[in-house]
ZADRENPA-508493 format. One record per residue (C-alpha): residue number from 1; residue in three letters; chain; x, z, y. Coordinates in steps of 0.25 Angstrom, whole numbers, always signed. Example, Ala and Ser with C-alpha at 12.3 -4.5 7.8 and 13.67 -1.06 7.14 Angstrom:
BEGIN
<node nr="1" rest="ALA" kette="A" X="+49" Z="+31" Y="-18"/>
<node nr="2" rest="SER" kette="A" X="+55" Z="+29" Y="-4"/>
// end
This chain:
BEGIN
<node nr="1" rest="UNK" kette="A" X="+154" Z="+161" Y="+7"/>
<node nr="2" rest="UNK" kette="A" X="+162" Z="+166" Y="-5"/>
<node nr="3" rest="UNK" kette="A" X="+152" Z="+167" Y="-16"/>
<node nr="4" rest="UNK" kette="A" X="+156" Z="+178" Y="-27"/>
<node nr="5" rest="UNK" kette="A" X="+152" Z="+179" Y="-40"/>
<node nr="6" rest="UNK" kette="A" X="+140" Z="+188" Y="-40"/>
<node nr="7" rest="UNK" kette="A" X="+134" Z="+178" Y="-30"/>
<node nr="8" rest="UNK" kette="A" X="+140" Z="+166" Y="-40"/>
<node nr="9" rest="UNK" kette="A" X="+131" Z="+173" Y="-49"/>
<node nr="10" rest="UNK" kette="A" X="+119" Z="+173" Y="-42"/>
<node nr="11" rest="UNK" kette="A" X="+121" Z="+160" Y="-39"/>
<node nr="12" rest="UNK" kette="A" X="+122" Z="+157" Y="-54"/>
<node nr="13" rest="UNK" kette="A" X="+109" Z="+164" Y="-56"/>
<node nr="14" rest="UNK" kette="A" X="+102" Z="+156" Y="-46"/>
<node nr="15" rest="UNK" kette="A" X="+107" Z="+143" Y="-53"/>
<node nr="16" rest="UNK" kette="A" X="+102" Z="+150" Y="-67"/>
<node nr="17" rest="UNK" kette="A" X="+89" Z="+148" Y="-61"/>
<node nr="18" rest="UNK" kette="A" X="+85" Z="+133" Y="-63"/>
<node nr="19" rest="UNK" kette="A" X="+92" Z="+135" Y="-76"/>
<node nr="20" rest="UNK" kette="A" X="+83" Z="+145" Y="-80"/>
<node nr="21" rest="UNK" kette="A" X="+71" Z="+135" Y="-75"/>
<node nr="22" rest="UNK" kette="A" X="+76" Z="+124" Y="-83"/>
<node nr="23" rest="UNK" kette="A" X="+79" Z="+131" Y="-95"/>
<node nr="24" rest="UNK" kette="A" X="+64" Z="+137" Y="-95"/>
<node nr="25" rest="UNK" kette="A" X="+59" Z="+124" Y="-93"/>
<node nr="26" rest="UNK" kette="A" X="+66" Z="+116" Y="-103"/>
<node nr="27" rest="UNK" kette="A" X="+58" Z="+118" Y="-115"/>
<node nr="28" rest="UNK" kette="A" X="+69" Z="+119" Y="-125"/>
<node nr="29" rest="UNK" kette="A" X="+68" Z="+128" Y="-136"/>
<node nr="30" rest="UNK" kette="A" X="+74" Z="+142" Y="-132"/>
<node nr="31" rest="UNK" kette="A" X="+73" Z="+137" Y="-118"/>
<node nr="32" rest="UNK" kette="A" X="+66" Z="+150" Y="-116"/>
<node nr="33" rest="UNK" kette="A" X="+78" Z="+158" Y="-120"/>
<node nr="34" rest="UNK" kette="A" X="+88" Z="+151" Y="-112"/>
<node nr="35" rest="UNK" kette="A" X="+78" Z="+153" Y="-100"/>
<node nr="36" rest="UNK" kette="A" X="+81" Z="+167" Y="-103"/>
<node nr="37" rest="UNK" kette="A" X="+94" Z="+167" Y="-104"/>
<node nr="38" rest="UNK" kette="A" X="+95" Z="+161" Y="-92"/>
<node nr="39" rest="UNK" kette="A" X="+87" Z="+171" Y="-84"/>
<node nr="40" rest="UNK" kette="A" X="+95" Z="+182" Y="-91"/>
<node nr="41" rest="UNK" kette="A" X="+109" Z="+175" Y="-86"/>
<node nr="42" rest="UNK" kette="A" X="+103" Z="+176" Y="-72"/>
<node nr="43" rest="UNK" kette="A" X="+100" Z="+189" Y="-73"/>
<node nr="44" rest="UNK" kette="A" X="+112" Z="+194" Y="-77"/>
<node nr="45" rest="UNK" kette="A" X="+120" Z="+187" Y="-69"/>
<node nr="46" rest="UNK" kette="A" X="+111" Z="+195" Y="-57"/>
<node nr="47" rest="UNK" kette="A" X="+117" Z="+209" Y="-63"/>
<node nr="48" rest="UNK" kette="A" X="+131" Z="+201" Y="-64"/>
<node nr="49" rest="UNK" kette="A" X="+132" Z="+197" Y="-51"/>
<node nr="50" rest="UNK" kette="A" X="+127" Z="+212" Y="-46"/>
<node nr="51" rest="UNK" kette="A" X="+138" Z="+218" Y="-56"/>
<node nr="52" rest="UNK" kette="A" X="+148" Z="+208" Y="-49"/>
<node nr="53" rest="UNK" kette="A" X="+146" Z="+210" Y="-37"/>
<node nr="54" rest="UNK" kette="A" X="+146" Z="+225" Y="-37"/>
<node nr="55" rest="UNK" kette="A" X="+158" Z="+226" Y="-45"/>
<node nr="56" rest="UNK" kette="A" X="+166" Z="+216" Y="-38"/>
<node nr="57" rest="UNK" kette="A" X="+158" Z="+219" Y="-22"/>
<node nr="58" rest="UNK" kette="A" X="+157" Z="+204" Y="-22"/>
<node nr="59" rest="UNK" kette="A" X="+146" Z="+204" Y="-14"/>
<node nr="60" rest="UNK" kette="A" X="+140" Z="+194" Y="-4"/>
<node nr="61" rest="UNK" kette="A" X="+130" Z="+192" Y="+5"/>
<node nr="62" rest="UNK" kette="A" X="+125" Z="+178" Y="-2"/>
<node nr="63" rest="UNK" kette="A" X="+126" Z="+186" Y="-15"/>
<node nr="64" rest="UNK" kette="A" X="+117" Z="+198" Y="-9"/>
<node nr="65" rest="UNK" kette="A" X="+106" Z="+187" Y="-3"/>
<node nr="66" rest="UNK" kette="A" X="+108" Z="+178" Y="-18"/>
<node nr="67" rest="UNK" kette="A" X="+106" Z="+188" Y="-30"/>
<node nr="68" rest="UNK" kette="A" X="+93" Z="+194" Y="-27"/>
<node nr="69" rest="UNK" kette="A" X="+87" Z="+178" Y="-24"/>
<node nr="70" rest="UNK" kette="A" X="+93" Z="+173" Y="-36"/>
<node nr="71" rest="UNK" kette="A" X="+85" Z="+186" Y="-45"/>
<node nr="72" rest="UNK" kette="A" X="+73" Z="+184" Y="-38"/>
<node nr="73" rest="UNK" kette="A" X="+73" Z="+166" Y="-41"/>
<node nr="74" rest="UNK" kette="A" X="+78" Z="+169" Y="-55"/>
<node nr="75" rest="UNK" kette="A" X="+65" Z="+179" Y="-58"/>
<node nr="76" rest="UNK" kette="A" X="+54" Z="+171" Y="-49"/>
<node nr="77" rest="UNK" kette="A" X="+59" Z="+159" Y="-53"/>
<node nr="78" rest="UNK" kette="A" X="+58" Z="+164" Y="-68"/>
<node nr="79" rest="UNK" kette="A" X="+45" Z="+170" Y="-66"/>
<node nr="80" rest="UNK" kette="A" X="+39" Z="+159" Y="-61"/>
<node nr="81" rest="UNK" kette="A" X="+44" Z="+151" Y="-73"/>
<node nr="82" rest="UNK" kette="A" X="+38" Z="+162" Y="-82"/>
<node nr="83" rest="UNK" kette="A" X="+24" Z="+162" Y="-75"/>
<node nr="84" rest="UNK" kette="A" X="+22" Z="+148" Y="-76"/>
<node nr="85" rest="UNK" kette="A" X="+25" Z="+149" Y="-91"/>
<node nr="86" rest="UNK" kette="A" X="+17" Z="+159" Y="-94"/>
<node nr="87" rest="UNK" kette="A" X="+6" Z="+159" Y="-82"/>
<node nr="88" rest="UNK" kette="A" X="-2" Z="+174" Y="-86"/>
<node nr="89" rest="UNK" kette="A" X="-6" Z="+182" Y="-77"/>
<node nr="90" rest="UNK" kette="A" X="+3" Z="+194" Y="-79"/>
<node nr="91" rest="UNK" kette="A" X="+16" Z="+186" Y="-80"/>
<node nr="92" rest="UNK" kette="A" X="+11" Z="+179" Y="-67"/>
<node nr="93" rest="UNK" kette="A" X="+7" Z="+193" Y="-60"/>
<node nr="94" rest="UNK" kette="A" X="+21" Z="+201" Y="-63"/>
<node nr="95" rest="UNK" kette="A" X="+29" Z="+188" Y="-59"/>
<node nr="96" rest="UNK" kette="A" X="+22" Z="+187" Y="-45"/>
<node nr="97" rest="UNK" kette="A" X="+25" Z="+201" Y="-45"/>
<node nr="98" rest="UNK" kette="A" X="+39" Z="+201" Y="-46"/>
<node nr="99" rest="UNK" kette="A" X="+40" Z="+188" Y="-39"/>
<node nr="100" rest="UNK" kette="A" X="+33" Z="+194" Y="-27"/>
<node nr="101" rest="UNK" kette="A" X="+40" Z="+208" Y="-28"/>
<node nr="102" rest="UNK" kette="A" X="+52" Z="+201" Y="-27"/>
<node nr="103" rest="UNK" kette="A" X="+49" Z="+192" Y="-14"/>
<node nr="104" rest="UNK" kette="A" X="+42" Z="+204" Y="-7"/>
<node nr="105" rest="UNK" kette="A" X="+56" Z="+213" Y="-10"/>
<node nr="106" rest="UNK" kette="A" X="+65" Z="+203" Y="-5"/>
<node nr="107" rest="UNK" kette="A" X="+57" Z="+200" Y="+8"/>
<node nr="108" rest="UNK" kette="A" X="+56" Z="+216" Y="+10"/>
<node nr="109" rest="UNK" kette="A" X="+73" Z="+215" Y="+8"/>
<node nr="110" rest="UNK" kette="A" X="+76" Z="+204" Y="+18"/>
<node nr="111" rest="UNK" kette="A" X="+65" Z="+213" Y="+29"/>
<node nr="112" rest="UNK" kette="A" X="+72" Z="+227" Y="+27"/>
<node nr="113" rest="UNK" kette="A" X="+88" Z="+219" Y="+29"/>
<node nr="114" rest="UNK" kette="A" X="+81" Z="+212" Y="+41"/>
<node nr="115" rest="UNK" kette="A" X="+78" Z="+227" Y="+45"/>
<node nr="116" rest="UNK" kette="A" X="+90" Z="+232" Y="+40"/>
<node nr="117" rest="UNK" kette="A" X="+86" Z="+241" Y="+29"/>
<node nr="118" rest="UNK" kette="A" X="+88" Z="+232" Y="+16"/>
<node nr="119" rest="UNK" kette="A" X="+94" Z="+245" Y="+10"/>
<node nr="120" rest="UNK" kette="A" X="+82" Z="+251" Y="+9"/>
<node nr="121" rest="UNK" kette="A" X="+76" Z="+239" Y="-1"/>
<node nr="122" rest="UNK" kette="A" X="+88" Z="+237" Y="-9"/>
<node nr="123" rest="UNK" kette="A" X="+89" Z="+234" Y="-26"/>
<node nr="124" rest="UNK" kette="A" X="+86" Z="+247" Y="-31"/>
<node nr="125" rest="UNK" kette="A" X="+86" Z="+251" Y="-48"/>
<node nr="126" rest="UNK" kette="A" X="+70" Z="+248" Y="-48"/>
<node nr="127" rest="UNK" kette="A" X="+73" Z="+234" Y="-44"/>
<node nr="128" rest="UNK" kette="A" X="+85" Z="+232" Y="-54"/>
<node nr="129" rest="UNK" kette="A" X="+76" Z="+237" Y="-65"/>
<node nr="130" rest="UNK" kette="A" X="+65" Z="+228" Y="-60"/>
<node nr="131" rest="UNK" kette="A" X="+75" Z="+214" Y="-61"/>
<node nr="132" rest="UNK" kette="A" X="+79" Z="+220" Y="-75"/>
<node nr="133" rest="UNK" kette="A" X="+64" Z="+218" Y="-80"/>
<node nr="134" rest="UNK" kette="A" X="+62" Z="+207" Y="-73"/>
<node nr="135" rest="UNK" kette="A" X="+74" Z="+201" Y="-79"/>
<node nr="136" rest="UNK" kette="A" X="+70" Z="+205" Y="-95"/>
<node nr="137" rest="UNK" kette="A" X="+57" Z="+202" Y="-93"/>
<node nr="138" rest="UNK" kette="A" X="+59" Z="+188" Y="-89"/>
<node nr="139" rest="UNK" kette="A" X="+70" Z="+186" Y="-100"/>
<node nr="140" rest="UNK" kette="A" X="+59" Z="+190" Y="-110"/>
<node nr="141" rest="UNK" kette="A" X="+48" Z="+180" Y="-103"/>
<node nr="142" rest="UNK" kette="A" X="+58" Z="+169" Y="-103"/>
<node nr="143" rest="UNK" kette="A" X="+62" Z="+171" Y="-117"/>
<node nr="144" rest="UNK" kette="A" X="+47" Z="+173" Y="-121"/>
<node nr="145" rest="UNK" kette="A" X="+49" Z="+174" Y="-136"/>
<node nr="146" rest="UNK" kette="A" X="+40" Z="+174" Y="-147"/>
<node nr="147" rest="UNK" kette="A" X="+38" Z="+178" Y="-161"/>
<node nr="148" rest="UNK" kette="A" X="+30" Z="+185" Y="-170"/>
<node nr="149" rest="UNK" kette="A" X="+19" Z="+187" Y="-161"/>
<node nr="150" rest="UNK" kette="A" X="+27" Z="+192" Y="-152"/>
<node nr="151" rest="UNK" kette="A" X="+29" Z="+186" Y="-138"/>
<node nr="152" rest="UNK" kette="A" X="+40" Z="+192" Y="-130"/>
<node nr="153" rest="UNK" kette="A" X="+34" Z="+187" Y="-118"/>
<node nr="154" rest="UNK" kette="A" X="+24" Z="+198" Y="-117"/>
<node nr="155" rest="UNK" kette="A" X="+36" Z="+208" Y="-116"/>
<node nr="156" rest="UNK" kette="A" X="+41" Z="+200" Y="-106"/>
<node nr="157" rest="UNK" kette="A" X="+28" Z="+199" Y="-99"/>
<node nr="158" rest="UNK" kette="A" X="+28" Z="+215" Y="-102"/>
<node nr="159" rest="UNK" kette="A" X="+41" Z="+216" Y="-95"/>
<node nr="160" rest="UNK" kette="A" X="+38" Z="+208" Y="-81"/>
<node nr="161" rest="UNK" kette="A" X="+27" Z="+217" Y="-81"/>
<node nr="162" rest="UNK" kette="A" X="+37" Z="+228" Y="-81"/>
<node nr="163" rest="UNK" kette="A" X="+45" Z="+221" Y="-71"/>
<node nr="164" rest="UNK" kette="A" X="+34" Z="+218" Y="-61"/>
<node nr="165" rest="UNK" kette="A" X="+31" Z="+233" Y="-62"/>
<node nr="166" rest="UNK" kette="A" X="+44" Z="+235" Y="-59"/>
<node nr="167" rest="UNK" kette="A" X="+45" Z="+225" Y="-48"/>
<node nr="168" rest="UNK" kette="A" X="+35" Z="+232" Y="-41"/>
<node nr="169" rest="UNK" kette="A" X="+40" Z="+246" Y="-42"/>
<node nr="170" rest="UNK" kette="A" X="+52" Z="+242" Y="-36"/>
<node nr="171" rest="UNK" kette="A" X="+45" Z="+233" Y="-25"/>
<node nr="172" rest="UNK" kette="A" X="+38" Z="+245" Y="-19"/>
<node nr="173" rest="UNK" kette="A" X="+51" Z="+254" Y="-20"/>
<node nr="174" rest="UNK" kette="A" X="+57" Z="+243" Y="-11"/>
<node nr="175" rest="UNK" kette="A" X="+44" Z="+243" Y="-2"/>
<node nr="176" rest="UNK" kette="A" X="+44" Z="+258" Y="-1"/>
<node nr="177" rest="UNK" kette="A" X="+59" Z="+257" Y="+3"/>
<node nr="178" rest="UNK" kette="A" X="+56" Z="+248" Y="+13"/>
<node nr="179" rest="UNK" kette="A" X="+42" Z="+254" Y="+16"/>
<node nr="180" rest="UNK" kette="A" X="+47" Z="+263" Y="+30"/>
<node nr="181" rest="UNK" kette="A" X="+53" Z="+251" Y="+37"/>
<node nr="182" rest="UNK" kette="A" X="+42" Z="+241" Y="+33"/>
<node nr="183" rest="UNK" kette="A" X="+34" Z="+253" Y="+41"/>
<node nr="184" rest="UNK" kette="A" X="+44" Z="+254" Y="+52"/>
<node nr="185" rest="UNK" kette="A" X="+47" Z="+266" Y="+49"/>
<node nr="186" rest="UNK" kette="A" X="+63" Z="+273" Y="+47"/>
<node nr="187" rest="UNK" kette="A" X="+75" Z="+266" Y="+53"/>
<node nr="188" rest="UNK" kette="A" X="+73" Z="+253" Y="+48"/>
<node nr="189" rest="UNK" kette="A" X="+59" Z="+248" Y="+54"/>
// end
């Protein structure tokens, strides 16, 4: 298997992770801000490897299985992380959300390839805008800033709600795609 380098970049993004872990762990001053940053590389180099891979057709099939495993570890895995720092309820509820939204989604994608309608579950634009807000609010929560009364945190906080409102919107547009074949109903029951 020749890897190429949109998958070199997932790869990289999966290694980012336990960086990310460490680095939110370490307890250095402006730890918080590295974590960030990390988290930030990460998701950009998920947009890079998609521009790469379009512009160049360098796609694979380990590539296609790859990407969307490495987002969905880099935002649980992040989530988690945030939940245990900062157990409320709300931040607690809108992570299991998303966590659980993106579980469920995926075991729906790997049912409709086994029955060969996947193109009927596909990324739409809803599920891009989702990651975007999943991806700023948790730079905003890692970063967690304060001053002045102010804690940024709460916008953060504010924008995973966003996001989760988000992720479940475009869950049920990927259920009610699916929704005729989980009846057994049209050409692919």
């Amino acid at each position: 298997m020749q890897l190429t380098w949109p998958t070199i970049l997932t790869l990289f993004r999966i290694a980012l992770l336990p960086v990310m872990v460490a680095v939110f762990y370490a307890g250095f001053h402006g730890a918080n801000i590295a974590a960030a940053a990390i988290f930030l590389a990460a998701a950009l180099t998920d947009w890079l490897d998609g521009f790469i891979a379009r512009r160049y057709n360098q796609y694979s099939r380990f590539g296609a299985f790859l990407d969307p495993v490495a987002d969905k570890l880099m935002v649980a895995v992040t989530l988690f992380l945030l939940v245990q720092e900062n157990p409320t309820p709300l931040l607690a509820i809108v992570s299991a959300i998303i966590v659980g939204r993106e579980i469920a989604i995926s075991a729906l994608r790997e049912w409709m390839a086994e029955i060969g309608a996947r193109g009927l579950v596909k990324v739409a634009l809803l599920g891009k805008l989702k990651t975007v807000m999943q991806i700023v609010a948790i730079v905003v929560l890692l970063y967690q800033h304060e001053s002045a009364g102010f804690k940024l945190f709460h916008v953060g906080e504010a924008l995973l709600v966003i996001a989760a409102g988000l992720t479940i919107w475009s869950g049920l547009d990927y259920l009610r795609a699916a929704w005729p074949a989980m009846r057994g109903d049209g050409p692919h029951a």
